[in-house]
N, C-alpha and C positions, 0 to 999 in steps of 0.2 A: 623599441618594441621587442626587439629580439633580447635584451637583457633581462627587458622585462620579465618577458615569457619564460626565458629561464630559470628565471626564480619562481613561479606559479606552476613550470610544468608536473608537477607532482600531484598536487592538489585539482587536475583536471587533467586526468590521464587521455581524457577520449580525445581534448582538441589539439587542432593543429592549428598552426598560424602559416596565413600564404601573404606575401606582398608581392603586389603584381608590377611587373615592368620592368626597364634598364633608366640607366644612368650610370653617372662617374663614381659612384661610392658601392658599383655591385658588387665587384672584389674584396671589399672590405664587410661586406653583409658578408658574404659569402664565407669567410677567414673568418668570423666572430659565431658564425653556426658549426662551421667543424670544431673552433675552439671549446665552445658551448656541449659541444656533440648532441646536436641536436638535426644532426642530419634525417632524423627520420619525421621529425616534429614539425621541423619550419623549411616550409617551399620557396621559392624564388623562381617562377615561371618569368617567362619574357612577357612581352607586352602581347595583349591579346584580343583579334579582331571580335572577338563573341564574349566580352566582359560581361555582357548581360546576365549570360548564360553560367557563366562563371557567379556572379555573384548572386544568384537565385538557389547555387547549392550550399550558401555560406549559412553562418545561425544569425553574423553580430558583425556590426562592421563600427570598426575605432579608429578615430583619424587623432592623430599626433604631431597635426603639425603645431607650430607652436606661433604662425602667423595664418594668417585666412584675408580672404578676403569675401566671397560666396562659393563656399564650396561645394563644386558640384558633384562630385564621388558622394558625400553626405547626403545631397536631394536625391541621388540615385539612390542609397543604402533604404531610406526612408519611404523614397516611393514602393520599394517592393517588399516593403515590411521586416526590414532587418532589424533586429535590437539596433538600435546606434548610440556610442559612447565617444565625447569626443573631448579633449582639452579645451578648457573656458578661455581660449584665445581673447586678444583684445577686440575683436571684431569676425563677424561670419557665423559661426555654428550657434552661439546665443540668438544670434537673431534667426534659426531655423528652428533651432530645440526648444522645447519649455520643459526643463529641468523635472522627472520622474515623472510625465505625462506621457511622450512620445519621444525621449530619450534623456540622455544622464551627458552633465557638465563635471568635470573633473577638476579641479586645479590643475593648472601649466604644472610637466614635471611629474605629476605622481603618474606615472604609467604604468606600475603595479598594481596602483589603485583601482587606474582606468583600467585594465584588464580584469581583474578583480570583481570591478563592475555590473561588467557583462554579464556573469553569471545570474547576479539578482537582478537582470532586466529583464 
């Protein structure tokens, strides 16, 4: 996502991109946004008791993982009427989405696309 968005930052100067949470690969997000120098573009908050709250000031919520199984960040994004754009995994978000209805299917892998997206949702 963050490569992604660095190719697209130009073309949509207003957004930001936040991923929320830790894990063992935060160091390595974190070295590829300085790299990037997108330090003022893309956030990296910790993990957050009021995500609610959090994602009600969002526009568009894009899930990239590239397995699922029901996922529920996506029934979140949706129930509070978020654009959502998500990778056509083998399983999970097709069975939430119905493809330019009430959100957008991507091809696994285009993630400039799936950002790209968002904007025409």
């Amino acid at each position: 996502m963050i490569n992604a968005f660095g190719k697209i930052r130009n073309e949509f100067p207003d957004w930001d991109l936040w991923i929320w949470g830790e894990g063992p690969q935060r160091n390595t997000l974190e070295s590829l946004v300085d790299h990037l120098q997108l330090q003022n573009r893309v956030k990296l908050p910790d993990a957050s008791a009021a995500i609610w709250d959090e994602m009600t000031r969002g526009e568009a919520l894009v899930l990239s993982s590239h397995h699922e199984g029901l996922p529920m960040v996506l029934m979140e994004g949706m129930s509070i009427g978020l654009a959502c754009v998500s990778f056509d995994c083998p399983s999970g978000p097709r069975e939430l989405i119905t493809h330019g209805i009430d959100g957008l299917l991507v091809t696994p892998d285009d993630i400039a696309l799936c950002l790209l997206r968002c904007d025409a949702f």
